[in-house]
C-alpha positions as CSV (number, residue, x, y, z in Angstrom):
1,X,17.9,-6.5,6.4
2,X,15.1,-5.4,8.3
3,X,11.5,-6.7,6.8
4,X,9.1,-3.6,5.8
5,X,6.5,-2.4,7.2
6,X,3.3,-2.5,5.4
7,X,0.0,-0.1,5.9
8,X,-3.5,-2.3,7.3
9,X,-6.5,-1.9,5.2
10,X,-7.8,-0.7,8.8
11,X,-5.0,2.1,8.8
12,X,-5.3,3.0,5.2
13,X,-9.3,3.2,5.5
14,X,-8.7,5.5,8.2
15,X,-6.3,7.8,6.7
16,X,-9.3,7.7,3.7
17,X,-11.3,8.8,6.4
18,X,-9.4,11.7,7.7
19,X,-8.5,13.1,4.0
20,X,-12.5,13.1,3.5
21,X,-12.6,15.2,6.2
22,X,-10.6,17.7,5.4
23,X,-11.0,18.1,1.9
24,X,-14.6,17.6,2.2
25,X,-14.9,14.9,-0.5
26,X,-17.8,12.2,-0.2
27,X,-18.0,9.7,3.0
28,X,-17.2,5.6,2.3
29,X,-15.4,3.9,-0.3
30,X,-16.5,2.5,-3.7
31,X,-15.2,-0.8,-4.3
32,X,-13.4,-2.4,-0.6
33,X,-12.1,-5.4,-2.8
34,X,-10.1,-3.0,-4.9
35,X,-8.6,-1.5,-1.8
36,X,-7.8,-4.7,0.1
37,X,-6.0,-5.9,-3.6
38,X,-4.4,-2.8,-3.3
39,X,-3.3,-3.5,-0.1
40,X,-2.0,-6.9,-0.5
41,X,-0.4,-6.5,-3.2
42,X,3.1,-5.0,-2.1
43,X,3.0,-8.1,0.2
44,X,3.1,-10.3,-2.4
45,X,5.4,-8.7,-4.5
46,X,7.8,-7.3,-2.6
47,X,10.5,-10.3,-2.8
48,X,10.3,-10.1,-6.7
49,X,10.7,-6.1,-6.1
50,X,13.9,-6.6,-3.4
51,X,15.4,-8.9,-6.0
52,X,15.1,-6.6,-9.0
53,X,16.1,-3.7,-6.7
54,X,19.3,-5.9,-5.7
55,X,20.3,-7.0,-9.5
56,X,19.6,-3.5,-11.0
57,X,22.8,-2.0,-7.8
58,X,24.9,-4.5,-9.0
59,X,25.0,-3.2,-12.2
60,X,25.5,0.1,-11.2
């Protein structure tokens, strides 16, 4: 199984960035330690997620 690939804060801060721009909504960020929570968080749950995902085809 190949492992995922997860989004940077740097990547997703930029993508922010961009979306900004074209929507015209304000510059910068409120609260960076929500984000990088945000952005850590699949890491540390993806195992419990892959399992679940696994048990739940089984019973299908």
């Amino acid at each position: 199984m190949n492992e995922p690939v997860f989004l940077t804060l740097d990547e997703i801060l930029y993508f922010h960035k961009k979306e900004m721009e074209l929507s015209g909504g304000a510059a910068g960020i409120r609260d960076k330690e929500g984000i990088e929570a945000c952005v850590e968080a699949p890491k540390a749950s993806f195992g419990t997620i892959c399992l679940i995902s696994l048990g739940w085809l089984q019973h299908t």
